[in-house]
N, C-alpha and C positions, 0 to 999 in steps of 0.2 A: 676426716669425716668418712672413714670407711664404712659403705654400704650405705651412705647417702648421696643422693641429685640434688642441685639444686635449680629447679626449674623459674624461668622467668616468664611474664605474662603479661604484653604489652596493651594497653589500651591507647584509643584514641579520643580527646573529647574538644570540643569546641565552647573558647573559654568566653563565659556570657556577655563581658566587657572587652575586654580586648579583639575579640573577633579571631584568635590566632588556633592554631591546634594545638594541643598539649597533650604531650606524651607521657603517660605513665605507667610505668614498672612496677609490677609483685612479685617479690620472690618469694616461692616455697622451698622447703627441706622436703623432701620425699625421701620416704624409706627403697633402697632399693637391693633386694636381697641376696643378688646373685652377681651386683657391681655390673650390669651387661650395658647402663647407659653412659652415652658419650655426648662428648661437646657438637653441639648442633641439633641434634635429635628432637623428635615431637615426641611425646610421650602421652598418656590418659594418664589423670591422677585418679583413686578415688580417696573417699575421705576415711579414714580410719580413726580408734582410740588414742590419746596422746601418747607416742614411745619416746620422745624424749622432751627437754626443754620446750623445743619450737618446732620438734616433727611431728606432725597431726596428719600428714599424706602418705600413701603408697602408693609407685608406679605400676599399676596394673598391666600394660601392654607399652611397648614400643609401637610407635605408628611407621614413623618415617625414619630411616639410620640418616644419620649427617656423614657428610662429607668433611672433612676438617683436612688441610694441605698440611703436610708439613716441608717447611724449608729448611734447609740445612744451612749454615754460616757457612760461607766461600774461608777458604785459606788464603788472607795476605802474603802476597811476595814480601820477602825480606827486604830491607833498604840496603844497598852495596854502601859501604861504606865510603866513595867517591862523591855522595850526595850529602853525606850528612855536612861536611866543614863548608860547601857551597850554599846550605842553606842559612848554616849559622853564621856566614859573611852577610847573606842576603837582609837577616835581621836587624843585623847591626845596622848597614846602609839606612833601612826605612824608619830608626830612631833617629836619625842623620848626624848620629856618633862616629868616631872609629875611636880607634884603641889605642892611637897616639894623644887623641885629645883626654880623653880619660883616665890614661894613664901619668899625663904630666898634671 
């Protein structure tokens, strides 16, 4: 979806019987011309002609930039090869097989 947002739009309402809050979500498609929004971001929509299937919006102004973290994946130490047969004894124990009985 190049040179589209998709913005979300959270309401709140108080459900007549239940008594509880309920959250609901609308997504729009907005056209956005220059790709400049990002995840988190407030934006103004306004409403425009239909440009595609279900885009009827365009992002008029960024309000607020979002902050979005990124994390990086840690690199695993390799397993030394000293652990690996003490673990595979360990397995065996906790079936409370060994290899003489299985084997005969």
């Amino acid at each position: 979806m190049d040179k589209t947002a998709v913005v979300a739009v959270e309401s709140y309402r108080h459900h007549p019987i239940y008594r509880k809050t309920v959250r609901k979500i609308i997504r729009y498609k907005a056209h956005d011309e220059k790709n400049e929004c990002g995840l988190g971001d407030t934006v103004r929509l306004v409403e425009t002609r239909p440009l595609s299937k279900e885009k009827r919006w365009r992002v008029a102004e960024i309000i607020i930039k979002g902050e979005v973290v990124e994390v990086k994946p840690e690199e695993l130490e390799p397993q030394s090869e000293e652990l690996k047969p003490v673990q595979a004894e360990a397995a065996g124990e906790a079936e409370g097989t060994s290899e003489e009985e299985t084997a005969g």
